[in-house]
C-alpha positions as CSV (number, residue, x, y, z in Angstrom):
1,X,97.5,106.3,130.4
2,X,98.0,103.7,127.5
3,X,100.3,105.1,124.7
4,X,97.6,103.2,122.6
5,X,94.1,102.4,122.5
6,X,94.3,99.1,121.8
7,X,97.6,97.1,121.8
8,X,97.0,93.5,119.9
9,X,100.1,91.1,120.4
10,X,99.7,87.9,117.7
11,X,101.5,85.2,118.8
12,X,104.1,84.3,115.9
13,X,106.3,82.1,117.4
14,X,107.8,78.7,115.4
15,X,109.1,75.9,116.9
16,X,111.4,73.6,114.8
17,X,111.4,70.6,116.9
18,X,107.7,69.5,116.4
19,X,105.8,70.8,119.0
20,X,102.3,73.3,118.8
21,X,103.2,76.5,117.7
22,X,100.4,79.2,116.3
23,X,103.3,79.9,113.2
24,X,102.4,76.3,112.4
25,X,98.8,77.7,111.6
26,X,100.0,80.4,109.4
27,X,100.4,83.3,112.2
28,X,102.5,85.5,110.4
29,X,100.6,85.3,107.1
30,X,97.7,86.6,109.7
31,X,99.7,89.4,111.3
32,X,100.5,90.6,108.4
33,X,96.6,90.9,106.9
34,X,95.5,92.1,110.4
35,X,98.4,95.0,110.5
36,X,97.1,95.9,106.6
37,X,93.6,95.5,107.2
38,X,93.9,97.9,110.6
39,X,96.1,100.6,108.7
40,X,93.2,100.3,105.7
41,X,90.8,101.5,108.3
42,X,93.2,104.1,109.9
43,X,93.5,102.5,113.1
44,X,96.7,102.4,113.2
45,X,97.0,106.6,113.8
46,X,98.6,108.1,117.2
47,X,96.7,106.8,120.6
48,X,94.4,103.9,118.8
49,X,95.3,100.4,117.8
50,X,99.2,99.0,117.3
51,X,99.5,94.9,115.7
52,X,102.4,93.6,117.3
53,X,104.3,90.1,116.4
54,X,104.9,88.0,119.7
55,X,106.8,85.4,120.5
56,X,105.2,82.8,122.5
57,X,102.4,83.8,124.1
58,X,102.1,80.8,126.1
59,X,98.9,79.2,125.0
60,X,100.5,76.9,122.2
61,X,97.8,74.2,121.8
62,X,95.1,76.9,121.5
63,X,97.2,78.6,118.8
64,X,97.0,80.7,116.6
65,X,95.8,82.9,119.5
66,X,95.8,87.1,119.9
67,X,95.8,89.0,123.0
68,X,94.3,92.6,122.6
69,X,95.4,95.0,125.9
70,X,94.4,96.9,128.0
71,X,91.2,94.7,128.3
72,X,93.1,91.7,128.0
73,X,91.2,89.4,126.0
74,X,92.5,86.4,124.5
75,X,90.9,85.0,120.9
76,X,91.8,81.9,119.1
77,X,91.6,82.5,115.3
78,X,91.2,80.3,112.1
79,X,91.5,82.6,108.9
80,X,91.1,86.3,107.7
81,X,87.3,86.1,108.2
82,X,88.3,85.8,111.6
83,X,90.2,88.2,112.1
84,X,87.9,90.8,110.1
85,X,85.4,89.8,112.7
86,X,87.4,91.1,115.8
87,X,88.9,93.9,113.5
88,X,85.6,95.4,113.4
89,X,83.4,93.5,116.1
90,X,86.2,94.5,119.1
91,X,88.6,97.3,117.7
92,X,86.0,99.3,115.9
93,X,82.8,98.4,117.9
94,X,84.0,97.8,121.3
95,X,82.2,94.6,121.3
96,X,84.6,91.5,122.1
97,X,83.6,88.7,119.8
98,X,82.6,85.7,121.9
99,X,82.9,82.8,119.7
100,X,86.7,82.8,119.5
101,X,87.3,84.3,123.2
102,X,89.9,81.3,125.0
């Protein structure tokens, strides 16, 4: 069994030399609203949801991406409204939110 719920990894990785990165697209200014907005719903408890930095997660021209486990779905995201939408569309409701599935 899962120590968590829900494990969301947000890729945060920079790359100085030019190429696609999702830190580029203002990742960590996004980690750190989704971490704030989970532990303002009190998600964030023992066995529920834990917001993890990444580094590269791999899928750099798609970025800024998430990964939430154990179902392992992968969203592209643009802003905060964004992320409020899988916030309470997939953590709270269950429901992944197709639009920004990759």
């Amino acid at each position: 069994m899962s120590y968590f719920k829900q494990h969301v990894f947000i890729c945060c990785n920079q790359r100085d030399n030019g190429d696609p990165c999702c830190n580029a697209h203002g990742a960590t200014t996004i980690f750190d609203y989704a971490k704030g907005r989970v532990a303002e719903l009190n998600l964030n408890q023992p066995g529920m949801v834990r917001i993890n930095k990444a580094g590269c997660l791999g899928r750099c021209l798609e970025g800024p991406v998430m990964v939430i486990y154990p179902e392992a779905v992968w969203y592209q995201f643009v802003d905060k409204d964004d992320v409020n939408e899988i916030i309470e569309s997939h953590l709270v409701n269950g429901i992944p939110v197709d639009r920004l599935r990759i």
